[in-house]
N, C-alpha and C positions, 0 to 999 in steps of 0.2 A: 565624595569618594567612599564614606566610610557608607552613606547607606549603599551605595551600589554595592558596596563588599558584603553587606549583610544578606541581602535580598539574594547574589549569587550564590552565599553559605546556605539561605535556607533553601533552597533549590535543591542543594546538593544533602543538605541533610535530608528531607523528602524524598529524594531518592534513596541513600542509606536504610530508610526505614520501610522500603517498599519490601514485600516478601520476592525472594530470589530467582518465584515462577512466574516472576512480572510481567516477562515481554516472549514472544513465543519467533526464537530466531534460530532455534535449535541448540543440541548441546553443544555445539562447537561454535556457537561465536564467540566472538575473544571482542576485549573493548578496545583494539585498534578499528574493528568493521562497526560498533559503536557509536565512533568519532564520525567514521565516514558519514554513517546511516544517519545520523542523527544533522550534522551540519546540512548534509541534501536536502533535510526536510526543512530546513529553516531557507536555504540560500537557493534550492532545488525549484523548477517549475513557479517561478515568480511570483512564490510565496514572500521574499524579503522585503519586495518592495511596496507592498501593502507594509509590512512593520517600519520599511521607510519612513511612507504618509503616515504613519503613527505618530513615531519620532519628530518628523516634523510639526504635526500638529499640538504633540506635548512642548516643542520647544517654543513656537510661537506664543502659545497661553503663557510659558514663563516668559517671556519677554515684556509681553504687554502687562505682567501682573504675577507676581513670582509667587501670590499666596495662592492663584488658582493654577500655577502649573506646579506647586508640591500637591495640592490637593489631586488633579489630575493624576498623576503620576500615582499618588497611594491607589486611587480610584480601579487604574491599570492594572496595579500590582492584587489587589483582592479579587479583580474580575480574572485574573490568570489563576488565583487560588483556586477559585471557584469553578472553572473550567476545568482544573486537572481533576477533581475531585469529581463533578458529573461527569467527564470523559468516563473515569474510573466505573461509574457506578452505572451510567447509561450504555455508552459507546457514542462512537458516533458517526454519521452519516456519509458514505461513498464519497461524497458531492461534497466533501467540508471542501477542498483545495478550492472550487471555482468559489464557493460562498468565500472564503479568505481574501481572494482576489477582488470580488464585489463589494467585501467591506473596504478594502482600498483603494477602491474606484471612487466610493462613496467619500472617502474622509479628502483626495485629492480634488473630488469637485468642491468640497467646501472649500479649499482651500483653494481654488482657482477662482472661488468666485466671493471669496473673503467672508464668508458667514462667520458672523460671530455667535456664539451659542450664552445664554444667561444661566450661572449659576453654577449647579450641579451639572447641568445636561454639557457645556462645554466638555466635561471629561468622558462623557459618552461614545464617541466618535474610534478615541483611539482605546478606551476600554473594552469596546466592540472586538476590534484587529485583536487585541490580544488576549480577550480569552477565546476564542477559535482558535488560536492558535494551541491554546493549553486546552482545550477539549479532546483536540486531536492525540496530543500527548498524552492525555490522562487515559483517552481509549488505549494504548498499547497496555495498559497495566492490566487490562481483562482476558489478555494472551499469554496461557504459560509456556517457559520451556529455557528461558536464557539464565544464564549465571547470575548471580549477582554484580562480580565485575562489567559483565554486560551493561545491565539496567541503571549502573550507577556513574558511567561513561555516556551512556546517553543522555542521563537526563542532564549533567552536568555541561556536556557540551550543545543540547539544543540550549540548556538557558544560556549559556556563555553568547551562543551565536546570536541566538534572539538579543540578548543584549546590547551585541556590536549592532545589529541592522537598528533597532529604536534610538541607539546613540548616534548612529549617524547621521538618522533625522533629525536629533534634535540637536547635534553641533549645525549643522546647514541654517539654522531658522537665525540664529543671531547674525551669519556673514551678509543672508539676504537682503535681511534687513537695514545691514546699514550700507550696504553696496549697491543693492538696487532696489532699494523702498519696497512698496506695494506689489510695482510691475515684476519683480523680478520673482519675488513672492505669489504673487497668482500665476509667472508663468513655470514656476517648479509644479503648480497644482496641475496646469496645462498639459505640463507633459507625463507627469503623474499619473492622468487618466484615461491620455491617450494611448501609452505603455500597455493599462492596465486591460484593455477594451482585447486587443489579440490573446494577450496571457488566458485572461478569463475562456475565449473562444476553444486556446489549446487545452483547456484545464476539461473542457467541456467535452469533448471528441475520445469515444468510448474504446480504447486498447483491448481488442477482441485479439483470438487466436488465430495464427498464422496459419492452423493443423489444414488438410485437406488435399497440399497440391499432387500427391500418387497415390491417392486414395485409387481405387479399384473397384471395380462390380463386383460384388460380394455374390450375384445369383451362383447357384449349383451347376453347371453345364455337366458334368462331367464328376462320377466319386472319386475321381484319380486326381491329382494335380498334377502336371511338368512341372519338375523340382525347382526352375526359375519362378512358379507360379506362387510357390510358397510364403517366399519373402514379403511381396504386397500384401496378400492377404492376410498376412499376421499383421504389417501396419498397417493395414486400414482398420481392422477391429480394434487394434489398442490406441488410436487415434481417437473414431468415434467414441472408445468407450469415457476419453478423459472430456471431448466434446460433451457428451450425455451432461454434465457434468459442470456446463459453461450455461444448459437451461438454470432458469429462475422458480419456475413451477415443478412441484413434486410430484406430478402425473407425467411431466414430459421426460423431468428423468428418468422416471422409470421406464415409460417406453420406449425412450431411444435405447439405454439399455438391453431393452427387450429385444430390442433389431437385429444387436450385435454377441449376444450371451443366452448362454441355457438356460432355464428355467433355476436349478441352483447356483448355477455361476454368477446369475442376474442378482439374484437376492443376496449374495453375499459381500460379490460390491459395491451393492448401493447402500447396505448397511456400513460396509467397514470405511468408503471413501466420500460417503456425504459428510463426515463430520471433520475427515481429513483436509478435504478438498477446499471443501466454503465453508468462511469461520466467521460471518457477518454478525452471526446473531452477539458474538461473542466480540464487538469491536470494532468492525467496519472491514475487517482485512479479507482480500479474497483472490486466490490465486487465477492470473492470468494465463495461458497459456501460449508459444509464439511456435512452437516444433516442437517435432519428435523425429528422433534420428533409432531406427534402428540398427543397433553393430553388429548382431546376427540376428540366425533364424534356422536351425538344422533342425528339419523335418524328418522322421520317419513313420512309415503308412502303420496304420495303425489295425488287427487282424481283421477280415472281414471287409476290409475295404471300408470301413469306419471310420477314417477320418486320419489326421496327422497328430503326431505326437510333437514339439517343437521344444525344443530349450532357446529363449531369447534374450537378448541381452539388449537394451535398448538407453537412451540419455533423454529427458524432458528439460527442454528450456525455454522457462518462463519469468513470471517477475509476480510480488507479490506487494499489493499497494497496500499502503495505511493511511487515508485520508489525504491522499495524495501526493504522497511521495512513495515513490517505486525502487524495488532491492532485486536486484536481478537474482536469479536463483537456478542451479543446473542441478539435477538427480539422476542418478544412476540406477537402474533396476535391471535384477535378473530373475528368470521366471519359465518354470515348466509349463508349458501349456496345451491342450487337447482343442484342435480344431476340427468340426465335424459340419457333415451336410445336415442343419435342421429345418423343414419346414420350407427345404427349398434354396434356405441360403446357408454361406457358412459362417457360422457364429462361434463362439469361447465355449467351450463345453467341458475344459476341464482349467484349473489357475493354481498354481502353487509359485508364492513369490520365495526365491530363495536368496536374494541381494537387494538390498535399499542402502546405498549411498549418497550423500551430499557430496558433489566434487569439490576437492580439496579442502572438507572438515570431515569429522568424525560419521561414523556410519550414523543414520537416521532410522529409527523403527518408521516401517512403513508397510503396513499387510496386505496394502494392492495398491496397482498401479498409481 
């Protein structure tokens, strides 16, 4: 009891000492949505039950031999150190959730099929599960923007959770044991891995954007629009423009941009909202996209038959992953904008954002869509 109470203190002191622009959830998160964020990624997406087969695996090694399951357990506890700390300093990878899962496929087949491991390498297995798990954690620390209360509500309740999910495997390893010997034991492994096989599949299956379904033909038929015509074709440009934006290559961005914006309207969002948008380099986190709803769109022709002037007000709702757990996330924006016939079609030609909110927290700086 009393180490568990240590290792949960130093968790929590590791957090206290992280600086306050640790995690990037905005200035309005509060550490009740901490609590939540934080438990999803441990109990969320069947990330627990790899720390399940952990726990189990640490409990079995104390049973049959109580000096190589303390030694396990410290083994765990350093490889979690060391995780949060390269998280911190590397980030880490899109793909950590299904790798999480795979480590737990992995430690369940040993355990369905009784491996014993010699020595040191025994504590391998579940030292594996768990630092993935603090990789992932450690990557949020390279994203600013949350309180301190924030950062220190999360870290406190991923560890708390991670620690109920490896305790639960290792109270199960003594009942199996004496309830149903070996069989009952390889068949937690069994289903351990069977669980694990779909998990890994959903973890795998890429959450692309909803955007597109009244998208519209942007060609120029006509310099005039019918004032119904207005409406789509302002969504379909601020649509494609957060699409542009869903490329991985820095030539596609820009040209899809190019399809849908002027020459300096182009350059200025790809400057202001590539660094807003994808924060990879900085962590692994990357904004998904699911809709766009626009609430208006009032048009007026602009002199010369030169295009529309528009004031719009629009909501994006999407979700933002970190190694595999998902925050849903809604924004509010309002925005002067200049549509005109370029080159044929009609693209952005002129953007002045005059509203960025986060629904239901504090307003968000945000300088384009």
């Amino acid at each position: 009891m009393r180490r568990t109470a240590f290792r949960a203190g130093l968790m929590v002191a590791l957090s206290l000492g992280a600086p306050a622009s640790a995690f990037a959830y905005g200035p309005g998160a509060t550490p009740a949505e901490a609590v939540v964020n934080a438990a999803g990624a441990v109990f969320g997406q069947g990330n627990f039950l790899a720390l399940i087969m952990a726990g189990l695996w640490l409990g079995l090694l104390a049973v049959a031999n109580r000096a190589d399951g303390r030694r396990a357990r410290g083994v765990a506890l350093l490889a979690g150190l060391a995780g949060v700390v390269a998280g911190w300093v590397f980030g880490a990878p899109g793909w950590l959730s299904p790798l999480i899962a795979g480590a737990g496929l992995l430690v369940a087949a040993l355990i369905a099929l009784r491996v014993r491991l010699p020595g040191l390498l025994s504590a391998v297995p579940a030292a594996a599960v768990v630092a993935l798990f603090a990789l992932g954690l450690g990557s949020t620390l390279r994203i600013g923007g949350a309180p301190l209360g924030y950062v220190s509500a999360y870290f406190a309740t991923f560890a708390l959770s991670a620690a109920v999910a490896v305790g639960a495997g290792m109270a199960l390893a003594g009942p199996a044991l004496r309830r149903g010997g070996e069989k009952m034991v390889r068949g937690l492994g069994v289903w351990g891995a069977i669980i694990s096989l779909p998990l890994i599949a959903i973890a795998l299956v890429p959450q692309g954007p909803g955007f597109g379904a009244g998208a519209v033909d942007l060609t120029v038929r006509s310099a005039q629009l019918e004032p119904e015509e207005v409406r789509p074709v302002v969504s379909t440009l601020l649509e494609r423009v957060y699409l542009a934006f869903e490329a991985e290559d820095e030539n596609e961005i820009f040209d899809a941009l190019d399809a849908v914006a002027e020459g300096t309207v182009r350059d200025d969002l790809y400057l202001q909202r590539r660094a807003a948008l994808v924060m990879e380099d900085t962590g692994g986190a990357r904004a998904s996209l699911r809709s766009l709803d626009l609430l208006s769109a009032d048009g007026e022709p602009l002199p010369g038959n030169s295009g529309y002037s528009v004031h719009s007000e629009w909501t994006v709702t999407g979700t933002v992953g970190h190694w595999g757990h998902i925050h849903d996330r809604v924004n509010r924006y309002a925005a002067d904008l200049a549509i005109a016939p370029v080159d044929g079609v009609w693209k952005i030609a002129g953007f002045e954002l005059t509203d960025a909110v986060r629904t239901g927290t504090t307003p968000v700086a945000a300088p384009a869509p």
